[in-house]
DRENTORKOL-3810 file (N, C-alpha, C; in nm, 4 decimals):
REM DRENTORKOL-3810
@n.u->2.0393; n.v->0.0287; n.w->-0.3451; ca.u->1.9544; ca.v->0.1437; ca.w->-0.3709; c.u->1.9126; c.v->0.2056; c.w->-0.2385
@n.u->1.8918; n.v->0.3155; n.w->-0.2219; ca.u->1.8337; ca.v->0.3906; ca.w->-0.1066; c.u->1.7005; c.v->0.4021; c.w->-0.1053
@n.u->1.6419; n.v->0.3849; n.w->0.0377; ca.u->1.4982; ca.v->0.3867; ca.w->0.0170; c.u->1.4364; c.v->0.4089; c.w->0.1563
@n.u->1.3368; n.v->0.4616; n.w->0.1648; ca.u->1.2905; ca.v->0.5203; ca.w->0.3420; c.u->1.1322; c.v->0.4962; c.w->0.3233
@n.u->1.0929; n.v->0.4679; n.w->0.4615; ca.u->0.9386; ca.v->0.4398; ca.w->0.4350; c.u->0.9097; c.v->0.5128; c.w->0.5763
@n.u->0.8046; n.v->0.5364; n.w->0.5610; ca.u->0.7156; ca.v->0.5875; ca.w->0.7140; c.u->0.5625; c.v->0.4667; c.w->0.7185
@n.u->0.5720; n.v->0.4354; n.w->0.8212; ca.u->0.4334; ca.v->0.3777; ca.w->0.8952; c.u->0.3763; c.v->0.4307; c.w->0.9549
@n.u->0.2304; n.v->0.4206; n.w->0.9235; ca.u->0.1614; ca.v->0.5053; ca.w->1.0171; c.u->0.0533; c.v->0.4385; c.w->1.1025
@n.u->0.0005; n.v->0.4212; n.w->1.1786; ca.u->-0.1220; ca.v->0.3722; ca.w->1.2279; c.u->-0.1309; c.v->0.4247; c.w->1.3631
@n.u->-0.2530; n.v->0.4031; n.w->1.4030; ca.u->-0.3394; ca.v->0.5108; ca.w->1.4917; c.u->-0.2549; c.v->0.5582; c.w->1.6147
@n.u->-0.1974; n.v->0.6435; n.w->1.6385; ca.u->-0.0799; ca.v->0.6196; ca.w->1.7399; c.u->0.0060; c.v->0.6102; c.w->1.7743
@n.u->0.0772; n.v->0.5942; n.w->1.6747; ca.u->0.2203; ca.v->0.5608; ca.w->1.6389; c.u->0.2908; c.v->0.5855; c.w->1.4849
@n.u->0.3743; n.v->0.6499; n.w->1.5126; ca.u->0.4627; ca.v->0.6858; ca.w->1.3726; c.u->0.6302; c.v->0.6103; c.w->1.3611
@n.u->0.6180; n.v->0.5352; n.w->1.2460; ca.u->0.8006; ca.v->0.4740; ca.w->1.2764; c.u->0.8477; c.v->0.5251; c.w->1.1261
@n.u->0.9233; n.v->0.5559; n.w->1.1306; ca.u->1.0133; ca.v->0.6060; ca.w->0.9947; c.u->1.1429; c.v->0.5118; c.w->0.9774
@n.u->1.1967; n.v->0.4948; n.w->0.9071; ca.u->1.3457; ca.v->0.4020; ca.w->0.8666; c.u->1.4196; c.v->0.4326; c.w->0.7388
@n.u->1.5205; n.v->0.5148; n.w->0.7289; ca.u->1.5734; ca.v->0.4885; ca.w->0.6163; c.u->1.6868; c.v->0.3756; c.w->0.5782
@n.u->1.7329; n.v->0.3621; n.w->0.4766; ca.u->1.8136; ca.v->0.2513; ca.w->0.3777; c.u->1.8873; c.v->0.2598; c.w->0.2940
@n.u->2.0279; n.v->0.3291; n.w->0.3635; ca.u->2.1321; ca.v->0.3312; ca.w->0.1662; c.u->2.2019; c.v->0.4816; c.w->0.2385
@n.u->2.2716; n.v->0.5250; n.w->0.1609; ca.u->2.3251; ca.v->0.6533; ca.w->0.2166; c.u->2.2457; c.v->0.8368; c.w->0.2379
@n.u->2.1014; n.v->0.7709; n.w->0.1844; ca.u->2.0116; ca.v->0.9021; ca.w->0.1723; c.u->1.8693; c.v->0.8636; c.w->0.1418
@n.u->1.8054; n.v->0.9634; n.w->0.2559; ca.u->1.6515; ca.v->0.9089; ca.w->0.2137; c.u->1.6002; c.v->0.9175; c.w->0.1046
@n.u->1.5142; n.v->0.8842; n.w->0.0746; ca.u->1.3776; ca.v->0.9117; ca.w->-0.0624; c.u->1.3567; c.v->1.0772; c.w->-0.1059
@n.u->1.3576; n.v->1.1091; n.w->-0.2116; ca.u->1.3560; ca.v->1.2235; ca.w->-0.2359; c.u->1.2078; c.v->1.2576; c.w->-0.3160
@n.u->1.1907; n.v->1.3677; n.w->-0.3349; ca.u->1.0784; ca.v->1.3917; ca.w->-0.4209; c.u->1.1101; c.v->1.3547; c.w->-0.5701
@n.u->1.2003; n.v->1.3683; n.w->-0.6012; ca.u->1.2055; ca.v->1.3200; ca.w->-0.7693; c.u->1.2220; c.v->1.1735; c.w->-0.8131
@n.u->1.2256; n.v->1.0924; n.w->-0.7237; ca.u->1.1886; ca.v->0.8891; ca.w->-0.7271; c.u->1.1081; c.v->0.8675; c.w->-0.8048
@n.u->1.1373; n.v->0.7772; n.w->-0.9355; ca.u->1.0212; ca.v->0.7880; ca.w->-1.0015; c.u->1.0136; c.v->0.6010; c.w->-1.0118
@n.u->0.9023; n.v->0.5679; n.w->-1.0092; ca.u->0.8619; ca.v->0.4089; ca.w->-1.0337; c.u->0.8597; c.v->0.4144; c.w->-1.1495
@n.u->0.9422; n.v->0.2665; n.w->-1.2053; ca.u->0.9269; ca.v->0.2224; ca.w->-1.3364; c.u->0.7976; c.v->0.1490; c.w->-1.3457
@n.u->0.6850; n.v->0.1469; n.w->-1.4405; ca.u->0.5706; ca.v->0.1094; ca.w->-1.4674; c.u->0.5954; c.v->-0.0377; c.w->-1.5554
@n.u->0.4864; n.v->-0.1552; n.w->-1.5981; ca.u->0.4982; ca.v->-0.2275; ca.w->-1.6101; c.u->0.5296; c.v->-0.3508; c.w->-1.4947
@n.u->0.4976; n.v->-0.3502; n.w->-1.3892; ca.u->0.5046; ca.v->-0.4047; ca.w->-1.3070; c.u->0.3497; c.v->-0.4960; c.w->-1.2321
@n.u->0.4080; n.v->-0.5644; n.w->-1.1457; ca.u->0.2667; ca.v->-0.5966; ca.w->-1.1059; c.u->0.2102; c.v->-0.5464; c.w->-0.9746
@n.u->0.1139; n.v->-0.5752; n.w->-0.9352; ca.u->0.0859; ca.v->-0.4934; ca.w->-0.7685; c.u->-0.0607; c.v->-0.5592; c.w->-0.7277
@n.u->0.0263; n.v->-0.5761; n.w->-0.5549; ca.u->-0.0604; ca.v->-0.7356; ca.w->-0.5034; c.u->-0.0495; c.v->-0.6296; c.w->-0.3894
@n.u->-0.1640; n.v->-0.6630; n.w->-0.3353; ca.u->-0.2444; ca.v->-0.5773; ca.w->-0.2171; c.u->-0.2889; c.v->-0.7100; c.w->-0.1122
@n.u->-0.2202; n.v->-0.6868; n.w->0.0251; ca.u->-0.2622; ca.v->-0.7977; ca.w->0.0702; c.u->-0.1979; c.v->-0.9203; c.w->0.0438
@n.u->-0.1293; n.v->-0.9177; n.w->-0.0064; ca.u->-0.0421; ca.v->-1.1069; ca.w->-0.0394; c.u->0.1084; c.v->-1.0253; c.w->-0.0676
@n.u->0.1689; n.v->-1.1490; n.w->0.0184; ca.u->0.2995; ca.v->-1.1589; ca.w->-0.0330; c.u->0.3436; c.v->-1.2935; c.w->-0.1114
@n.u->0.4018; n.v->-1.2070; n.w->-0.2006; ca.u->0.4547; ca.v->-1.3221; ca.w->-0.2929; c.u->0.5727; c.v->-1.3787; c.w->-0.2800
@n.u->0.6152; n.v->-1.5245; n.w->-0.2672; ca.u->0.7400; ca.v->-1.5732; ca.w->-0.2392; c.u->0.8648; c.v->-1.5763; c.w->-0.3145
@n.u->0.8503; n.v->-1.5819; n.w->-0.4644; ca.u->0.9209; ca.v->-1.5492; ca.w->-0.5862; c.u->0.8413; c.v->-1.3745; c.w->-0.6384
@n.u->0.8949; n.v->-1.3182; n.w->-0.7508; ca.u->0.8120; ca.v->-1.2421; ca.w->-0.8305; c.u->0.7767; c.v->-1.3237; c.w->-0.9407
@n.u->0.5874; n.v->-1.2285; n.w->-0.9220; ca.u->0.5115; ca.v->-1.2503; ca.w->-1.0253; c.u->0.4190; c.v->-1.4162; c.w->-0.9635
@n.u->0.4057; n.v->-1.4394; n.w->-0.8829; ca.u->0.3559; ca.v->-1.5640; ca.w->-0.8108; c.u->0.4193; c.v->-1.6632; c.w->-0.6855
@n.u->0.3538; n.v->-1.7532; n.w->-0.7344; ca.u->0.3976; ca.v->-1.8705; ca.w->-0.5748; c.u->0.3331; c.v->-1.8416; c.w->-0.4791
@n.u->0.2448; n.v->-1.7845; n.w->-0.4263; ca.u->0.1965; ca.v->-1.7036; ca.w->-0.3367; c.u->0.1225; c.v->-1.8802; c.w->-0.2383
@n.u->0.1828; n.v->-1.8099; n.w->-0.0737; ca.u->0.0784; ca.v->-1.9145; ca.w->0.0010; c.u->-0.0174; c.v->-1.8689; c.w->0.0556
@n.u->-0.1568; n.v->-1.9464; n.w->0.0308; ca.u->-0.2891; ca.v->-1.8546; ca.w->0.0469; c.u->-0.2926; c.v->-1.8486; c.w->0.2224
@n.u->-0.2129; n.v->-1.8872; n.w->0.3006; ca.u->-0.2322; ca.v->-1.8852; ca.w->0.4361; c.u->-0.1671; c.v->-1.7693; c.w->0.4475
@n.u->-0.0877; n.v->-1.6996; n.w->0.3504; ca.u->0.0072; ca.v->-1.5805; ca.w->0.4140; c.u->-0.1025; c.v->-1.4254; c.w->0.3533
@n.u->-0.2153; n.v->-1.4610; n.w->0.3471; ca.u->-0.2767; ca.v->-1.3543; ca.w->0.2329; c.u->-0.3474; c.v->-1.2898; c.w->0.3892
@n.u->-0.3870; n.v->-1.1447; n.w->0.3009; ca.u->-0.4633; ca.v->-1.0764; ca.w->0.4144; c.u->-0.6096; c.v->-1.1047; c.w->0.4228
@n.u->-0.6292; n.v->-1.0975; n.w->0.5271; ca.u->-0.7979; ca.v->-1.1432; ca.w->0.5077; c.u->-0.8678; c.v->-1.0189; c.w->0.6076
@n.u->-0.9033; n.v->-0.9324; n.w->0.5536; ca.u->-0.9537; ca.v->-0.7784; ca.w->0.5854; c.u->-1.0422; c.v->-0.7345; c.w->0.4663
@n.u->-1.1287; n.v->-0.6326; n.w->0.4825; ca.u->-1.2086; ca.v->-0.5317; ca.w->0.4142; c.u->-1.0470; c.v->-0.4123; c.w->0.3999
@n.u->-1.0698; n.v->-0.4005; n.w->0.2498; ca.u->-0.9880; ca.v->-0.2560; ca.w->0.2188; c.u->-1.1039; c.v->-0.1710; c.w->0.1944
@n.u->-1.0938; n.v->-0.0449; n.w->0.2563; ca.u->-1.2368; ca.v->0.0657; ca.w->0.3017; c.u->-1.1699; c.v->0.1966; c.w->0.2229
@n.u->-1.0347; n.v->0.1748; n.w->0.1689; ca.u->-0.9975; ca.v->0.2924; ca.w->0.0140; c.u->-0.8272; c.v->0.2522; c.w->0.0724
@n.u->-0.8298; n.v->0.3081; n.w->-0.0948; ca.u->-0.6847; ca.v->0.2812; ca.w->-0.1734; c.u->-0.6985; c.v->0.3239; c.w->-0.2538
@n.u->-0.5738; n.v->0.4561; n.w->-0.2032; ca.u->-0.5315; ca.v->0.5484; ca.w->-0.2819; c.u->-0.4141; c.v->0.5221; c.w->-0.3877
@n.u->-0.3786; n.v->0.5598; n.w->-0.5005; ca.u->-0.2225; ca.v->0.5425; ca.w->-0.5399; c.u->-0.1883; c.v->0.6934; c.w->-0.6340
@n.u->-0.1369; n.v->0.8054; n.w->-0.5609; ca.u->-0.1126; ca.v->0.9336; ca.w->-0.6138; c.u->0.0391; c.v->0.9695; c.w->-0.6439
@n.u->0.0629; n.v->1.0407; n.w->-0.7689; ca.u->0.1917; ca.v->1.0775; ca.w->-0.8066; c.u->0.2314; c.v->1.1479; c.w->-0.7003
@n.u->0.3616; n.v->1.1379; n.w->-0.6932; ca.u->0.4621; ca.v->1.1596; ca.w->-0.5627; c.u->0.4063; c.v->1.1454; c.w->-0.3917
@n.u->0.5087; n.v->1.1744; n.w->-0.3342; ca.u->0.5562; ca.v->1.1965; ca.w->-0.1891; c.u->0.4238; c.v->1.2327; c.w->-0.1422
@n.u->0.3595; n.v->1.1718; n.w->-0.0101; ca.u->0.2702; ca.v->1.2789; ca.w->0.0989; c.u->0.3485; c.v->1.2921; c.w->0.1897
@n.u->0.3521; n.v->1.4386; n.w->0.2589; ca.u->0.4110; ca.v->1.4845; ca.w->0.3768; c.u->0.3564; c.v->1.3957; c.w->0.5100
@n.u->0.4372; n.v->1.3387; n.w->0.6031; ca.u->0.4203; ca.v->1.3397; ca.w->0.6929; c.u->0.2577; c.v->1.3624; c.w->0.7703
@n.u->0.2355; n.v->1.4965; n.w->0.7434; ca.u->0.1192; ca.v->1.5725; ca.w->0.8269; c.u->-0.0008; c.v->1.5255; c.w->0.7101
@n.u->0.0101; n.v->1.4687; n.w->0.5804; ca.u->-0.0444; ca.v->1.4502; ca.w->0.5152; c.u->-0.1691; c.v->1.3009; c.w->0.5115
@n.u->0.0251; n.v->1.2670; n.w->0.5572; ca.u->-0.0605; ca.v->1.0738; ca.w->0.6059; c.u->-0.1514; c.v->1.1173; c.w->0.7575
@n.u->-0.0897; n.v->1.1526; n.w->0.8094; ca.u->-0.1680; ca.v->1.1544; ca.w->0.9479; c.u->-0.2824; c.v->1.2075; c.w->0.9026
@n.u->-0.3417; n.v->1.3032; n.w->0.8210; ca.u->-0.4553; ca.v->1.3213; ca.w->0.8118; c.u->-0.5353; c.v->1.2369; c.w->0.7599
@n.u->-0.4669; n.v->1.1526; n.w->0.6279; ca.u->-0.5066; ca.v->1.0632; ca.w->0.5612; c.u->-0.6009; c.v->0.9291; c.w->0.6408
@n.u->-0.4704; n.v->0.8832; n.w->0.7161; ca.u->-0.5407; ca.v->0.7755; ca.w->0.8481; c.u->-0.6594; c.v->0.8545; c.w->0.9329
@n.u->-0.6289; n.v->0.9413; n.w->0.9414; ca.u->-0.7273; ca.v->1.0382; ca.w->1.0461; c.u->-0.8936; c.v->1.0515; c.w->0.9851
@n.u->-0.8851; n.v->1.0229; n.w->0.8548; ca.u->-1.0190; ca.v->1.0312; ca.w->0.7629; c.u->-1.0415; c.v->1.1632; c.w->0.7676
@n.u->-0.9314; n.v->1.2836; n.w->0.7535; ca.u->-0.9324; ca.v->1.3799; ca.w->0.7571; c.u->-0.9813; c.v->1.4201; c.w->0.5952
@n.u->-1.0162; n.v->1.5362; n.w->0.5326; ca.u->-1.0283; ca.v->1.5587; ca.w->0.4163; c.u->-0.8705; c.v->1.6205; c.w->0.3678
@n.u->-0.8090; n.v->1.5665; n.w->0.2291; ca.u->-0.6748; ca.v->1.6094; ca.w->0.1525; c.u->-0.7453; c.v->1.6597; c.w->0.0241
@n.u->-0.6357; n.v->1.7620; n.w->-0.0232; ca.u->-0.6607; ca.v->1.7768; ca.w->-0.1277; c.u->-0.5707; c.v->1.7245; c.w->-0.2275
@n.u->-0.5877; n.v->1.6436; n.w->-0.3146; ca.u->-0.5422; ca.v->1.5270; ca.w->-0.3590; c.u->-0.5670; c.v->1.5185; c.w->-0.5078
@n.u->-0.6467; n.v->1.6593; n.w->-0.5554; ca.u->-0.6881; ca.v->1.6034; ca.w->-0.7151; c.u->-0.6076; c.v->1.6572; c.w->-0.7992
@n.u->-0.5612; n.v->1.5766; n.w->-0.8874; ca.u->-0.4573; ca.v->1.6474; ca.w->-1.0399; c.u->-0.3759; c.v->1.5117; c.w->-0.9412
@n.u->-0.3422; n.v->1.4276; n.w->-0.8520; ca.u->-0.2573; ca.v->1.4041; ca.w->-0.8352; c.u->-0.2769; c.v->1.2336; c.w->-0.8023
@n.u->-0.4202; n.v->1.2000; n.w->-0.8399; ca.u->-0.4485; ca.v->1.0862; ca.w->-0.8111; c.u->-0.4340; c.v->0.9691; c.w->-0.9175
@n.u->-0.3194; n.v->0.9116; n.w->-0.9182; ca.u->-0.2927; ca.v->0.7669; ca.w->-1.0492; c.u->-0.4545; c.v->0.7142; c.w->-1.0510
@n.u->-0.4955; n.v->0.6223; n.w->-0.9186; ca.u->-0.6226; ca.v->0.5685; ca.w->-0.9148; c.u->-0.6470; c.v->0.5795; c.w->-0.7900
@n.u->-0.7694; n.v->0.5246; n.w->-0.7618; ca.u->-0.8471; ca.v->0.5421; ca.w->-0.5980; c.u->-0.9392; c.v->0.4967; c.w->-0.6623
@n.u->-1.0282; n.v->0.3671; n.w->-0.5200; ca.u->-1.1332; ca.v->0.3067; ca.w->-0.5227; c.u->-1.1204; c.v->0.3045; c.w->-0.4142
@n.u->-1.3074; n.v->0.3102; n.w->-0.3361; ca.u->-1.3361; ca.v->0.3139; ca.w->-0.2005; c.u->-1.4662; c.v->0.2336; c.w->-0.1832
@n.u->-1.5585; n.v->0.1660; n.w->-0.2933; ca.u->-1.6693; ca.v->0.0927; ca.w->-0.2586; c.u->-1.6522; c.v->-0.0235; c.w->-0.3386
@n.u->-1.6082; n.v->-0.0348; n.w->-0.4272; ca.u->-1.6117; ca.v->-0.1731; ca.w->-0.4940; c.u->-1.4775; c.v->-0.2336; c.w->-0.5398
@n.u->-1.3989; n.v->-0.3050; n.w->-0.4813; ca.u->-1.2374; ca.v->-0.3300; ca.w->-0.5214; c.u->-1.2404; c.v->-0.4256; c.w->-0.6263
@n.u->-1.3334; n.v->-0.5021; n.w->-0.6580; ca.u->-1.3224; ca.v->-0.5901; ca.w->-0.7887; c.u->-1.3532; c.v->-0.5426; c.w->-0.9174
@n.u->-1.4212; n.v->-0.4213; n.w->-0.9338; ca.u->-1.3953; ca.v->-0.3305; ca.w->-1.0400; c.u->-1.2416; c.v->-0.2972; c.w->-1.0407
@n.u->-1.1514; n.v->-0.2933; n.w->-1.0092; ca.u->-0.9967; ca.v->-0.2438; ca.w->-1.0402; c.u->-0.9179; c.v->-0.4125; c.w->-1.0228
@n.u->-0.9845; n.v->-0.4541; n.w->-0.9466; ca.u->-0.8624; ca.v->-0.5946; ca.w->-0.8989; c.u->-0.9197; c.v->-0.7366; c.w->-0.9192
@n.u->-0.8204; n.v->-0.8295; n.w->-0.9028; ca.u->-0.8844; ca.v->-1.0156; ca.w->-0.9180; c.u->-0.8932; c.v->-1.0006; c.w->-0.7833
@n.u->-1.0380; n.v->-1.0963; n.w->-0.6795; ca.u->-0.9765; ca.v->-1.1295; ca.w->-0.5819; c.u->-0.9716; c.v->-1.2629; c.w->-0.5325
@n.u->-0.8788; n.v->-1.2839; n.w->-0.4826; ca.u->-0.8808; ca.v->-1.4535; ca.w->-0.4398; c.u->-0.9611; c.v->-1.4766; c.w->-0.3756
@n.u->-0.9420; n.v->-1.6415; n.w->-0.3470; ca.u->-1.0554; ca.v->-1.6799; ca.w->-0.2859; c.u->-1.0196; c.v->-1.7080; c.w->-0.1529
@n.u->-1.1115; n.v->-1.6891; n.w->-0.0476; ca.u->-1.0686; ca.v->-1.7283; ca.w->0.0549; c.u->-1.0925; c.v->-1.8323; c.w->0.1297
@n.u->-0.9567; n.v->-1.9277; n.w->0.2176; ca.u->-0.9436; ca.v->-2.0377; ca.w->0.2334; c.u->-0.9193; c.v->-2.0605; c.w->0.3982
@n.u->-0.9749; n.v->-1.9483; n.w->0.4676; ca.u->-0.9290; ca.v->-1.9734; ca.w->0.6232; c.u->-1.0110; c.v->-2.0945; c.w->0.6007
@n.u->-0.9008; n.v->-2.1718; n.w->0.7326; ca.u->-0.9115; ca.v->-2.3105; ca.w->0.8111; c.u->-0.9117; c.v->-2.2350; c.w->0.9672
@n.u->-0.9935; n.v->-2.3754; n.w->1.0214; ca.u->-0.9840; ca.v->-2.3422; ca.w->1.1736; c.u->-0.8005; c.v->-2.3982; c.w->1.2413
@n.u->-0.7175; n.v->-2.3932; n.w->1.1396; ca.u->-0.5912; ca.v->-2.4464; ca.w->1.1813; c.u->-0.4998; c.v->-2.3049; c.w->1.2453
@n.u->-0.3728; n.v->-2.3519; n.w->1.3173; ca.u->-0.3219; ca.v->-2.2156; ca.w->1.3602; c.u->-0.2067; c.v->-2.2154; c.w->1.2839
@n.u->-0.1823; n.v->-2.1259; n.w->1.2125; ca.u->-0.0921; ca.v->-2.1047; ca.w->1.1135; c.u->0.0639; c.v->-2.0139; c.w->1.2172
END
């Protein structure tokens, strides 16, 4: 399958595509799936090792139908204001356990 992602963070932009053609605007996700924020899972649908989980504050998470431009994310990271409504699946920015489970956390003073 073909597939392209952009990264963004403060400073730096990396793009990569995958397959004979990037991502287009008409990609549509099949629904019924699951979605883990912060953990990677070793199989799908579980197995997860709690040493590989993220251990951060999420401060918003967005998930909007289709594509943002480029100039879009950068504003996005930038805490710039988007206009974003008619187009938002979900978004939470103060309380993440109203939408999600969250694990528990198990840092050790060990070095992983």
């Amino acid at each position: 399958k073909n597939f392209a992602y952009t990264l963004l963070s403060p400073g730096q932009i990396s793009s990569e595509s995958f397959g004979s053609s990037p991502i287009n605007k008409d990609l549509q996700v099949q629904g019924g799936g699951l979605l883990y924020i912060g953990q990677e899972q070793d199989v799908y649908g579980g197995s997860f090792n709690p040493k590989q989980s993220l251990r951060a504050y999420v401060a918003d998470y967005v998930m909007i139908k289709g594509l943002l431009q480029q100039a879009d994310m950068v504003k996005f990271i930038g805490c710039e204001n988007l206009q974003l409504s008619g187009n938002i699946i979900f978004e939470f920015s103060s309380n993440i356990s109203l939408f999600f489970e969250n694990g528990e956390d198990i840092v050790t003073n060990e070095t992983i």
